[in-house]
C-alpha positions as CSV (number, residue, x, y, z in Angstrom):
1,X,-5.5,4.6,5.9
2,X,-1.5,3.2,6.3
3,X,-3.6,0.8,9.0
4,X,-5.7,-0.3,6.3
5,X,-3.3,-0.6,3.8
6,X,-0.9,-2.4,6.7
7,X,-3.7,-5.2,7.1
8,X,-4.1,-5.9,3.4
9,X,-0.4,-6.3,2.6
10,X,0.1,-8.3,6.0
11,X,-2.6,-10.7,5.0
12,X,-0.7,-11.4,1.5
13,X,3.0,-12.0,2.4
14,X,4.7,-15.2,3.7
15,X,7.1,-12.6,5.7
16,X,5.1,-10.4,8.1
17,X,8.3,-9.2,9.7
18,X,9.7,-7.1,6.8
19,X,6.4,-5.1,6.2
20,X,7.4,-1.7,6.4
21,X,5.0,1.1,5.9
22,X,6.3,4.7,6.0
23,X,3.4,7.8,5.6
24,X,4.6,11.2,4.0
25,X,2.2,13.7,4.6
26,X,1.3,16.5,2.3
27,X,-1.0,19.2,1.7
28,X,-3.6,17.8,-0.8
29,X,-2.1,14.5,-0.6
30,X,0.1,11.6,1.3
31,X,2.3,9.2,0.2
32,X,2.2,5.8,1.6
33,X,5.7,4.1,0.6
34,X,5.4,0.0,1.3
35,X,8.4,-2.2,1.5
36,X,8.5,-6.0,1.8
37,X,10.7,-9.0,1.6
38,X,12.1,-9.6,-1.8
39,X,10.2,-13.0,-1.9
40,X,6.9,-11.3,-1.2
41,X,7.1,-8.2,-3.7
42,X,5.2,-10.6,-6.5
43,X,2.8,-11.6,-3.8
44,X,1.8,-7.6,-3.7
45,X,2.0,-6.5,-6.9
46,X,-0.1,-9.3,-8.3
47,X,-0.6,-11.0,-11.6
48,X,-0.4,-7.6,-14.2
49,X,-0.4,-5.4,-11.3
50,X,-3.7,-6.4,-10.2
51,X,-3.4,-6.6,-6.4
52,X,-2.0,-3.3,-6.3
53,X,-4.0,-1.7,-8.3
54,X,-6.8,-3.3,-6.1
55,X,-5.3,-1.5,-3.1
56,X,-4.3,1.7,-5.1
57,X,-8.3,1.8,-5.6
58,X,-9.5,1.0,-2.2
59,X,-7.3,3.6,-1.0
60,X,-8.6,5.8,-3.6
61,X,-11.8,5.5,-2.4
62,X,-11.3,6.2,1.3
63,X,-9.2,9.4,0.6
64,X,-12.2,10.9,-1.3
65,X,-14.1,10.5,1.9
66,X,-10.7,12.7,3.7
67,X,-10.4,15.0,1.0
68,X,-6.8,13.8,0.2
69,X,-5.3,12.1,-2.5
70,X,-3.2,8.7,-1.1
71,X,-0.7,7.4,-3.3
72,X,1.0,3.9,-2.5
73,X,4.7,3.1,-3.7
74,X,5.7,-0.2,-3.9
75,X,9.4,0.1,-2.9
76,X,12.2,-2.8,-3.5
């Protein structure tokens, strides 16, 4: 999943470079925590949140098929 969620945010920013995507692994669930360049972090989060809700859902949908719960953090 941090794959998947690597080639979604790469595809959005202007700054492929500072894409950093760190996994925390737990027992029922992992934590994905995504940084980018300042400039980009509206690019990911969207108009209202929208883009990263849309990836908060997609990765919704392929834990269920895991068993885990993913949780994305946008970090600054």
């Amino acid at each position: 999943m941090k794959e998947l969620v690597e080639f979604i945010v790469r595809s959005l920013v202007d700054n492929q470079d500072a894409v950093s995507l760190k996994e925390v692994e737990g027992e029922k669930a992992s934590i994905l925590e995504l940084r980018v360049d300042q400039s980009d972090l509206g690019k990911v989060i969207g108009k209202q949140g929208r883009t990263a809700k849309s990836i908060r859902t997609i990765l919704n949908a392929s834990g269920v098929k895991s068993g885990k719960k993913v949780v994305l953090e946008i970090l600054e």
